[in-house]
Backbone as a ProteinNet text record, in pm:
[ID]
protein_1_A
[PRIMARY]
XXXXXXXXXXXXXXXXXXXXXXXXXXXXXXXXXXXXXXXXXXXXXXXXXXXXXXXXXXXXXXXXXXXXXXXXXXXXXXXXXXXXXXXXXXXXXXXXXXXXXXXXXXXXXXXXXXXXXXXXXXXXXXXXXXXXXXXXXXXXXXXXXXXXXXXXXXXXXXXXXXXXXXXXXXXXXXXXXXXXXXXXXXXXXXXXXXXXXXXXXXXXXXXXXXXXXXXXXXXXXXXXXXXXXXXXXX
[TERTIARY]
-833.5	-921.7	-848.3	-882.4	-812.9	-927.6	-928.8	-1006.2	-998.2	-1089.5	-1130.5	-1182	-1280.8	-1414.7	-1434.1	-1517.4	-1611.1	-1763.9	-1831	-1964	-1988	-1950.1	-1902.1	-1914.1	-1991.4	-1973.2	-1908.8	-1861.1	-1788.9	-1868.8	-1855.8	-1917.9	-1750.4	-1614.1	-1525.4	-1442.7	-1386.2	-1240.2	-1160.1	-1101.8	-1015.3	-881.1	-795.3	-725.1	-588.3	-632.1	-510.4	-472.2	-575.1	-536.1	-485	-500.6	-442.2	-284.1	-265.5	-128.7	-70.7	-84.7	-32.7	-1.8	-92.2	-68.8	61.7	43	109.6	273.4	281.7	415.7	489.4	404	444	490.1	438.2	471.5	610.6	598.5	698.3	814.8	810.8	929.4	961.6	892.8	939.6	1036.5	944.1	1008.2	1152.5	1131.8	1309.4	1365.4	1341.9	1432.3	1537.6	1434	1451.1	1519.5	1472.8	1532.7	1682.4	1675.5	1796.8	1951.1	1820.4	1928.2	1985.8	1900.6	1951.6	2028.1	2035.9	2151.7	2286.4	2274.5	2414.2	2482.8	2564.4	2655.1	2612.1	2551.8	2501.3	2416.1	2269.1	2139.7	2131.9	2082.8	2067	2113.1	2232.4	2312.6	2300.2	2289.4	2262.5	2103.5	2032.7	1845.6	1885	1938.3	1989	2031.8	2101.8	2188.2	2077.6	2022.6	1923.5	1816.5	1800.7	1672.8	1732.2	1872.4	1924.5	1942.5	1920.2	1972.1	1817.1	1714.9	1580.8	1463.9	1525.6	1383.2	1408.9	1300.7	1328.4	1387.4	1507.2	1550.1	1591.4	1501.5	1472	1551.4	1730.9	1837.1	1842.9	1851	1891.8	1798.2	1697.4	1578.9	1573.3	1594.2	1651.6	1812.4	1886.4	2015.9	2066.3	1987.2	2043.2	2174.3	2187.5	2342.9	2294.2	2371.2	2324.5	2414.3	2399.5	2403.7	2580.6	2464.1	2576.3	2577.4	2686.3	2653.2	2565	2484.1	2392.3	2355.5	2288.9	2296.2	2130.9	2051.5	1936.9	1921.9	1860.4	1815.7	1711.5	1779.4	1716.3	1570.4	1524.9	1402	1290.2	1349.6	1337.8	1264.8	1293.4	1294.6	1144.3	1117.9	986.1	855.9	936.7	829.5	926	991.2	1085.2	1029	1043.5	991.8	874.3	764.1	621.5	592.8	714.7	684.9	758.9	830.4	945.2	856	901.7	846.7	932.9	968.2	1075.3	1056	889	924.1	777.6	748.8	620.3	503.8	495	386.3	387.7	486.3	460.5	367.4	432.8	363.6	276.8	216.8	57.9	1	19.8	-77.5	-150.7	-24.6	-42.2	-141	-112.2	-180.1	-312	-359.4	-516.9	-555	-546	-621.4	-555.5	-543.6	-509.4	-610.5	-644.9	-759.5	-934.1	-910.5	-1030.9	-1085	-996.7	-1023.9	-980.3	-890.2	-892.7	-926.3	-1014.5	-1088	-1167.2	-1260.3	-1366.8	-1325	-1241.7	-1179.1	-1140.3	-1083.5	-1041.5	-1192.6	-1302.8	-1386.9	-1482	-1452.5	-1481.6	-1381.3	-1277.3	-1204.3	-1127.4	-1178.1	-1132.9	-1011.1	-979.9	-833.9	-726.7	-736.5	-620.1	-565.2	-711.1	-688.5	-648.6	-646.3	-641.1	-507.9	-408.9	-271.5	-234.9	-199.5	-210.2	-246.3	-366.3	-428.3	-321.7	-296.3	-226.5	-53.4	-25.7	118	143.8	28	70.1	27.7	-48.5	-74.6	49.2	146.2	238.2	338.6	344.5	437.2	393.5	270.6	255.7	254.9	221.1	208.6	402.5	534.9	696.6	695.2	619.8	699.3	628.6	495.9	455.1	563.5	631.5	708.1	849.5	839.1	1000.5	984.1	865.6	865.9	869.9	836.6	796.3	958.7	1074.7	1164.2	1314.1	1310.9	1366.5	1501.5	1634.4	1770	1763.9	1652.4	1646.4	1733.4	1833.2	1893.6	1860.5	1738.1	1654.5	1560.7	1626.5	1494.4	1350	1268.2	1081.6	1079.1	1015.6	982.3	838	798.9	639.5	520.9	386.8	274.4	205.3	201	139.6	117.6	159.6	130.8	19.4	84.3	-28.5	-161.2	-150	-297	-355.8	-293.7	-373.2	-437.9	-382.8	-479.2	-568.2	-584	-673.4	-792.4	-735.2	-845.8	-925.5	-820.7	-893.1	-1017.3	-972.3	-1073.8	-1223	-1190	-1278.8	-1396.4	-1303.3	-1360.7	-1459.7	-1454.8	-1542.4	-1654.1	-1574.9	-1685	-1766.6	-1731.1	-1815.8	-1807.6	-1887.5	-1879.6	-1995.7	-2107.8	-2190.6	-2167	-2078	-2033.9	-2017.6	-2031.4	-1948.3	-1833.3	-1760.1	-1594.3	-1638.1	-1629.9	-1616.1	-1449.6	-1431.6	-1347.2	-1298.3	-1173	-1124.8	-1075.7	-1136.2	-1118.9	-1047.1	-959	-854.2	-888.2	-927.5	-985.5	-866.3	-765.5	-680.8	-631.4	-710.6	-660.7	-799.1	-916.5	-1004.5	-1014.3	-1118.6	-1140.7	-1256.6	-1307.3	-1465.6	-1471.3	-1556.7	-1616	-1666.2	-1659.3	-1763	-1781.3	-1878.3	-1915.1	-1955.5	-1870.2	-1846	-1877.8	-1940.4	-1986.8	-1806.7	-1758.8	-1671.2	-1603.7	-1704.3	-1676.4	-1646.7	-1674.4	-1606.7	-1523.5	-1481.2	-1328.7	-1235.7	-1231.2	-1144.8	-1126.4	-1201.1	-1209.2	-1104.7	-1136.7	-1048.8	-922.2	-886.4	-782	-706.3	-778.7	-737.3	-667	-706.1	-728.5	-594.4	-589.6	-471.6	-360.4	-309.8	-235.4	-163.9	-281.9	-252.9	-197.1	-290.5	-220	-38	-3.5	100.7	164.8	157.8	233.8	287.1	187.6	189.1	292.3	298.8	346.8	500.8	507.1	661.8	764.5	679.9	802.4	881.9	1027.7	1118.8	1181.1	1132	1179.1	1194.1	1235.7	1318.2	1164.8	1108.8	981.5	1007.6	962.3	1000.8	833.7	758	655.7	623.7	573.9	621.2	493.7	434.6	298.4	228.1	348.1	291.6	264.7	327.6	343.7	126.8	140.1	0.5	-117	-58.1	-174.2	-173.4	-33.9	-76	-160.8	-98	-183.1	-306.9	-393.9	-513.2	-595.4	-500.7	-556.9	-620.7	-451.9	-472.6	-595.9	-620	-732.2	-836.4	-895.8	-982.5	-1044.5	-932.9	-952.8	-1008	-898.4	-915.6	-1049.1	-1079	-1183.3	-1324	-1313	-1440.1	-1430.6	-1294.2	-1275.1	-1358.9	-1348.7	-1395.9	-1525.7	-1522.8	-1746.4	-1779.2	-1710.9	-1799	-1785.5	-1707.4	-1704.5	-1780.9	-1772.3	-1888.6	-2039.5	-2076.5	-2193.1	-2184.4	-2112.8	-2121.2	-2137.8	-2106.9	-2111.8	-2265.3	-2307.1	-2472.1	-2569.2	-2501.3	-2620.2	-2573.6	-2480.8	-2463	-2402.9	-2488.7	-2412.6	-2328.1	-2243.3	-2256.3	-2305.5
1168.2	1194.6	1168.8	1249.8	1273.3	1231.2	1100.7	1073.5	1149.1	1235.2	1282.2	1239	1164.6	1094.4	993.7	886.4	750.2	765	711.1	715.1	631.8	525.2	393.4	381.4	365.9	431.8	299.9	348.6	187.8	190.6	95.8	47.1	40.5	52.6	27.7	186.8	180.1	291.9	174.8	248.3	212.6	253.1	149.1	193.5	118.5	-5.8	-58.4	9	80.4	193.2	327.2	376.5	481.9	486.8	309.1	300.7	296.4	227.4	235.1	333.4	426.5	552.9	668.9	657.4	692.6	630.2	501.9	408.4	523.1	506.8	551.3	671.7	805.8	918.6	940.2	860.2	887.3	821.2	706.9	647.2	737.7	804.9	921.6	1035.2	1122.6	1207	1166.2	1035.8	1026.5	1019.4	937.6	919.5	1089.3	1097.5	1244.3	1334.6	1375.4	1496.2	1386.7	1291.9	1203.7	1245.9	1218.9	1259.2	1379.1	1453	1609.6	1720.2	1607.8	1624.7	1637.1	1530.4	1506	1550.1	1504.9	1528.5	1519.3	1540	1508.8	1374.6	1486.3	1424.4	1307.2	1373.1	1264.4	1147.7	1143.2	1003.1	915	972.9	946.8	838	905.2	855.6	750.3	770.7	646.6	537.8	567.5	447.7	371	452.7	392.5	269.7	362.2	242.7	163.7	187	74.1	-62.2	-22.1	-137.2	-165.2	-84.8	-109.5	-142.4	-68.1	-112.8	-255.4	-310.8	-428.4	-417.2	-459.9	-439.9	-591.6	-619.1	-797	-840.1	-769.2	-839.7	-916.2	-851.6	-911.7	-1025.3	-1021.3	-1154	-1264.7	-1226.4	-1336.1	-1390.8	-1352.8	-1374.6	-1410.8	-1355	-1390.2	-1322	-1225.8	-1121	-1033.3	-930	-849.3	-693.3	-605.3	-544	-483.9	-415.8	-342	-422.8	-459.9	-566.8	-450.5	-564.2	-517.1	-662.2	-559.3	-646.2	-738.3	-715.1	-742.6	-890	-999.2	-1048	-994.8	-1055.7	-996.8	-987.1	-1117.9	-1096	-1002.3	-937.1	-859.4	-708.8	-729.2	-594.9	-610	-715.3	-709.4	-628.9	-673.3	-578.6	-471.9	-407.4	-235	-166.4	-242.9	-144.6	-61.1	-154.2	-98.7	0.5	21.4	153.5	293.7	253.7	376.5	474.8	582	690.5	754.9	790.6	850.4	1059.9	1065.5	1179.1	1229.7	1366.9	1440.1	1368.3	1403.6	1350.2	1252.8	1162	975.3	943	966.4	972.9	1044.8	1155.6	1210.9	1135.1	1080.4	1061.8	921.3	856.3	696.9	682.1	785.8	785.9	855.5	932.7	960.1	823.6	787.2	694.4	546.1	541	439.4	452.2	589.7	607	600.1	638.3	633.4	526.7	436.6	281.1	188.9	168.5	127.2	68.2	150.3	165.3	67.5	92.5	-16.5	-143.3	-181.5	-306.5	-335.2	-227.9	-312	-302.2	-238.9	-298.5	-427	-455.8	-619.5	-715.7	-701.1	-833.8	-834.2	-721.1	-664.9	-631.2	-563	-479.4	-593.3	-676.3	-803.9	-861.9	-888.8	-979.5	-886.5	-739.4	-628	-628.1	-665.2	-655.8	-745.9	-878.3	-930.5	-951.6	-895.3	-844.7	-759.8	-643.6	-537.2	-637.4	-642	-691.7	-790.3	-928.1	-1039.7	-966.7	-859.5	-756.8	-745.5	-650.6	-574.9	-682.5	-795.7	-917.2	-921.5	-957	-1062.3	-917.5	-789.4	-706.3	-673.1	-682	-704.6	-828.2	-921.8	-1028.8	-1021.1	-992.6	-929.8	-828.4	-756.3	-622.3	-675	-788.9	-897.8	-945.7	-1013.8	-1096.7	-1018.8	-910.5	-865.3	-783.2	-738.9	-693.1	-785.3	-917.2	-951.2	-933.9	-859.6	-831.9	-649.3	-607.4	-487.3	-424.1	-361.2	-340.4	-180.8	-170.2	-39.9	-42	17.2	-50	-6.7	-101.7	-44.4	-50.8	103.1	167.9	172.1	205.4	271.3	143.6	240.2	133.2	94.6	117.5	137.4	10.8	-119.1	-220.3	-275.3	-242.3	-306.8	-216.1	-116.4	-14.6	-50	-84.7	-136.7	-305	-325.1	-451.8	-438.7	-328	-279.4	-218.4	-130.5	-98.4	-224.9	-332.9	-440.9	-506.6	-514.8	-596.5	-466.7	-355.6	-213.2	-281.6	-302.2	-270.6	-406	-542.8	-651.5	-597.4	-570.4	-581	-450.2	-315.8	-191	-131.9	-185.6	-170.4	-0.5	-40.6	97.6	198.3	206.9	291.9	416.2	560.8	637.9	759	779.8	823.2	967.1	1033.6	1219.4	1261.7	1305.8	1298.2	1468.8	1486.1	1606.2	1580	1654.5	1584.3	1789.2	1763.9	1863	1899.9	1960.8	2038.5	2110.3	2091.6	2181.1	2269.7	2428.4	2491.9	2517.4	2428.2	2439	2283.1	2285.2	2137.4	2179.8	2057.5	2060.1	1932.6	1908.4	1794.3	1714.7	1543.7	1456.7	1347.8	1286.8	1147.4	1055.1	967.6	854.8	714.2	645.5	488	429.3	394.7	294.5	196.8	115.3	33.9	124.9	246.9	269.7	372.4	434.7	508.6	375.8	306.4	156.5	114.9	47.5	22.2	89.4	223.9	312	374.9	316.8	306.5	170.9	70.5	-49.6	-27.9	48.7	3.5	99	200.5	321.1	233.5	124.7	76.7	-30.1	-69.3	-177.8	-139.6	-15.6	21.9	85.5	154	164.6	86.9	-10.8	-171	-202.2	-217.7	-313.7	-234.9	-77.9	26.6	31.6	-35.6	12.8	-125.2	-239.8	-309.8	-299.5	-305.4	-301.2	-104.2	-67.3	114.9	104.6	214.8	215.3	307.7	282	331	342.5	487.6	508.8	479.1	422.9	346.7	228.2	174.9	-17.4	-16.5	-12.6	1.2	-194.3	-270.3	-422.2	-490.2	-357.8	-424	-354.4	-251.8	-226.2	-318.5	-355.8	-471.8	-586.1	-604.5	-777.4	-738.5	-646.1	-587.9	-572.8	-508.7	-525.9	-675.3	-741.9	-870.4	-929.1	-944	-1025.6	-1005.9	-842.6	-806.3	-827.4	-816.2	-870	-1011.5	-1107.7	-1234.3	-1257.5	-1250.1	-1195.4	-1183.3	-1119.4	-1077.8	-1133.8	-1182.9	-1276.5	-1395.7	-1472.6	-1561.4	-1532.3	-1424.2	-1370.2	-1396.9	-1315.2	-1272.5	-1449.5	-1514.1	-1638.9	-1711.2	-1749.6	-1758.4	-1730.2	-1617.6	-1546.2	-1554	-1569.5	-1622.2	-1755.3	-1844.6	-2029.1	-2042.3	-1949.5	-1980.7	-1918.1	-1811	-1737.2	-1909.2	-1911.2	-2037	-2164.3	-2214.8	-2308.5	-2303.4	-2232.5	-2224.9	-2374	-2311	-2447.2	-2455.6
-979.8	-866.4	-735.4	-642	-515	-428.1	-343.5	-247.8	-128.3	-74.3	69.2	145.4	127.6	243	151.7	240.8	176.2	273.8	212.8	310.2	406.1	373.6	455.4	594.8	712	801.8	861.2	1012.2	1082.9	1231.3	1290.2	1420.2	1541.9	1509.8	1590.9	1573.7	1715.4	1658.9	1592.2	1471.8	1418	1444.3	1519.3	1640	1564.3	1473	1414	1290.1	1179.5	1105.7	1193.6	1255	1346.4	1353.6	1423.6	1498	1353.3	1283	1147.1	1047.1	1093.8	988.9	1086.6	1254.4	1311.6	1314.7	1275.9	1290.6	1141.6	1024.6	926.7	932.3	1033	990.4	1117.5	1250.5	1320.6	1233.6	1160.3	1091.7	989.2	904.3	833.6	922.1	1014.4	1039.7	1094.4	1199.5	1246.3	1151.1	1023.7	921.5	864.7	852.7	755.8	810.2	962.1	1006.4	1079.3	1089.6	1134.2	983.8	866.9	783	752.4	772.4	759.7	868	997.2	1065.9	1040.8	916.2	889.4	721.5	727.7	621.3	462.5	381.1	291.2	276.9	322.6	367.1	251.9	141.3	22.6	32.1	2.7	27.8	152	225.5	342.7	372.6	270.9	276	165.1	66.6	-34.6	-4.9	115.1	187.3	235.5	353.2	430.4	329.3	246.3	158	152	76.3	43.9	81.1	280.4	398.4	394.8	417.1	478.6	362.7	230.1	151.6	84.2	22.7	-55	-191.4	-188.3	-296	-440.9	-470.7	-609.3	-574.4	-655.4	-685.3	-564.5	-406.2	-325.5	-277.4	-276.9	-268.7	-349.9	-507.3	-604.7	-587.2	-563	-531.1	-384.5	-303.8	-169	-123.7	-245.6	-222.1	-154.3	-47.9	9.3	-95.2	-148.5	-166.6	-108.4	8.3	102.6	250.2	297.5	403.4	486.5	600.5	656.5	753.7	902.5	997.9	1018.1	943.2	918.3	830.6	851.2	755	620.7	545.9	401.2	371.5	443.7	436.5	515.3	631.9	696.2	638.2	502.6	403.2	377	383.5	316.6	438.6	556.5	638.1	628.1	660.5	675.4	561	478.2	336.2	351.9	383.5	366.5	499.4	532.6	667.9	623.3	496.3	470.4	331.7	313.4	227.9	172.7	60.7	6.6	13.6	34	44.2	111	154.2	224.4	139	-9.6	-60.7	-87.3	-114.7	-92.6	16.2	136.4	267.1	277.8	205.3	276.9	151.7	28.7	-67.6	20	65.7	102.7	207.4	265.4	400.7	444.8	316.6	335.2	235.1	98.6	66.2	200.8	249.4	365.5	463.2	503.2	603.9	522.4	425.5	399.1	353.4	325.8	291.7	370.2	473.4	598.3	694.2	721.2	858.6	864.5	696.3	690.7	672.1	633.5	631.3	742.1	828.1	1004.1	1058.2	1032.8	1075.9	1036.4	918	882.2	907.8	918.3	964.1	1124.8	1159.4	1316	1392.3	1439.2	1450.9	1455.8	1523	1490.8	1390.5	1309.6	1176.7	1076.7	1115.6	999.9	1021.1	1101.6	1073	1046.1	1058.6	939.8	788.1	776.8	600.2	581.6	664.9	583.2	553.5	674.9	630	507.8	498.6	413.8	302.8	299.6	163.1	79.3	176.3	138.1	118.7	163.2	107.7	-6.6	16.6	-167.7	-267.1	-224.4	-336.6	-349	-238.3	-252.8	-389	-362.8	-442.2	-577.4	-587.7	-756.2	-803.7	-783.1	-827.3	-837.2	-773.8	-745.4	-890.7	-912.7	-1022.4	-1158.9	-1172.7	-1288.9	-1334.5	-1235.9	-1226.2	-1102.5	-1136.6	-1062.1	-968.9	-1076.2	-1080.5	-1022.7	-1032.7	-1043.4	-861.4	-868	-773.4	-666.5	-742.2	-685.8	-588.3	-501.8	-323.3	-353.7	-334	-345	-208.7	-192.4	-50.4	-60.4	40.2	36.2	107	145.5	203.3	129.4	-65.6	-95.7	-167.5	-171.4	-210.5	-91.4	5.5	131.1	138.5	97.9	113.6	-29.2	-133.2	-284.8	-194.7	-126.8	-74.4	-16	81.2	122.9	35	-90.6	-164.6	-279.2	-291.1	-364.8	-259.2	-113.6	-33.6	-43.5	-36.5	-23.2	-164.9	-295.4	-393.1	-412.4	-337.1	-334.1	-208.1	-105	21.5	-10.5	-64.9	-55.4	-194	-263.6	-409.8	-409.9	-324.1	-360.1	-257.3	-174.4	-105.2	-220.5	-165.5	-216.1	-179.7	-305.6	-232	-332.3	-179.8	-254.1	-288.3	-367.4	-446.8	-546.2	-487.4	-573.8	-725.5	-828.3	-996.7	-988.5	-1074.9	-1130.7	-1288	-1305.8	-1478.1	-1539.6	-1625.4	-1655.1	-1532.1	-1504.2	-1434.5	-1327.7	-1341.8	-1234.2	-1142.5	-1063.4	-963.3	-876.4	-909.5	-845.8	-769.7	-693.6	-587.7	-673.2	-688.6	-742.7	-633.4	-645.8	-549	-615.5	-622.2	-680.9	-653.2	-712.7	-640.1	-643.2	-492.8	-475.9	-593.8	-644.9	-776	-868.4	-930.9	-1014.7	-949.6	-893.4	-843.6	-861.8	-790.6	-733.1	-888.6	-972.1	-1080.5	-1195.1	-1217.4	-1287.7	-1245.2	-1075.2	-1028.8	-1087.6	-1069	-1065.6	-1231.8	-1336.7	-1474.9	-1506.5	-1440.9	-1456.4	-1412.8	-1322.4	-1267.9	-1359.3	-1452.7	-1535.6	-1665.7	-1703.2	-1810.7	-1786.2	-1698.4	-1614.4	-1597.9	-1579.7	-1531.4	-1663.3	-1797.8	-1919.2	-1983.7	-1940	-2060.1	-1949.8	-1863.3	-1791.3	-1829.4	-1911.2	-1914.2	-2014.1	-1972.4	-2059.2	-2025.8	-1952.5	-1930.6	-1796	-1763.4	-1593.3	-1540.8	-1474.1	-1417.3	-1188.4	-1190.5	-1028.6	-974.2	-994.9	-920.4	-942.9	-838.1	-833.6	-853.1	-972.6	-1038.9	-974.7	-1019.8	-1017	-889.1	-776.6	-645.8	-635	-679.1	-686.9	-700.7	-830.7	-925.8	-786.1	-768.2	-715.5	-557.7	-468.4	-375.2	-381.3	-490.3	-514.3	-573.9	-599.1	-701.5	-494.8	-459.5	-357.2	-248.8	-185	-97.1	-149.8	-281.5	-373.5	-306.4	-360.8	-329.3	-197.3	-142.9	9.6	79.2	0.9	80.7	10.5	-65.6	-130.3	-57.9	2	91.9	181.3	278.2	394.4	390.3	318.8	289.1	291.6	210.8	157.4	339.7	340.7	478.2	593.6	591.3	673.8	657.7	503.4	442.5	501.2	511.1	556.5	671.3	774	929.2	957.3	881.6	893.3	830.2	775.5	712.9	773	838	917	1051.8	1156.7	1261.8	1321.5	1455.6	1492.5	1618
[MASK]
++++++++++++++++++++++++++++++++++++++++++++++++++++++++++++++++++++++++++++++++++++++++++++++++++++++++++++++++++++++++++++++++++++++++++++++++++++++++++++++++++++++++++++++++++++++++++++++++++++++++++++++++++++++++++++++++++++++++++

């Protein structure tokens, strides 16, 4: 299923999902057409991850790869802005808006950058752990936007997400209660995760899982919270 819309409505512009989805696509395009300026583009975009995405070996080891003028840990934010290709970056970036927004409007455009970023950390170091030595850069937003859809899937469970479903060679519209889209996302990820260890797998399925475990939490913190200050002002 291909998310299009949520019903969800919001009370703010969502101005910190915006800049974010905008940081992502201007950092694509310089990348890309930067590389295809030059001399054998490919290698060229290989390199780059190499310096900018997070790559285990070098976080478990403290070795840098290819020298580079960046601290290492540095990767953990660069990563979650980079895209390896058009549809990495458009898949990431509509389920990002449509689940998003509502989350920067419950924890409010400030606190939503922070959620997203310490997302995309803790969902770097789940994918660290499960593959530690692994000397292959994890790019992409999509550990930090699975945090976003774990906080979606506690705070807006009966929301619903209209949704493109693919039939063999047809596709029709469905609308879906939130809890279960999120849910049978959440469950595809796991089975994915359980079935990639021990095989060389090109999606950081676990940076997924822990991204969603964490906004989850996250956000049951929040709510409860927010429930304690309604019942005990000060």
């Amino acid at each position: 299923m291909i998310p299009l819309k949520d019903t969800q409505k919001i009370n703010i512009f969502p101005i910190t999902t915006i800049v974010i989805i905008l940081l992502n696509v201007i950092i694509f395009v310089s990348v890309y057409f930067s590389a295809l300026a030059l001399e054998n583009p490919s290698l060229k975009l290989a390199t780059f991850f190499q310096h900018y995405g997070l790559v285990p070996y070098e976080i478990t080891t403290g070795k840098a790869i290819y020298p580079s003028i960046k601290p290492v840990w540095l990767s953990f934010i660069s990563s979650i802005f980079l895209h390896g290709g058009w549809m990495h970056l458009i898949g990431n970036m509509l389920f990002f808006w449509i689940f998003g927004n509502n989350i920067e409007d419950y924890t409010g455009s400030i606190g939503f950058i922070f959620f997203y970023i310490i997302g995309g950390i803790v969902a770097s170091f789940t994918q660290i752990l499960t593959d530690p030595l692994s000397k292959i850069p994890v790019i992409g937003a999509s550990g930090a936007i699975a945090a976003v859809m774990g906080a979606y899937f506690y705070l807006f469970p009966t929301a619903r997400i209209k949704s493109l479903v693919f039939l063999f060679y047809f596709f029709t519209f469905v609308e879906v209660p939130a809890f279960i889209f999120l849910l049978l996302w959440f469950i595809m990820q796991l089975f994915s995760g359980f079935a990639s260890f021990g095989s060389a797998i090109s999606v950081a399925v676990w940076a997924h899982i822990g991204g969603f475990i964490f906004g989850f939490l996250t956000a049951v913190i929040l709510k409860a919270s927010r429930r304690g200050k309604e019942r005990y002002p000060s």
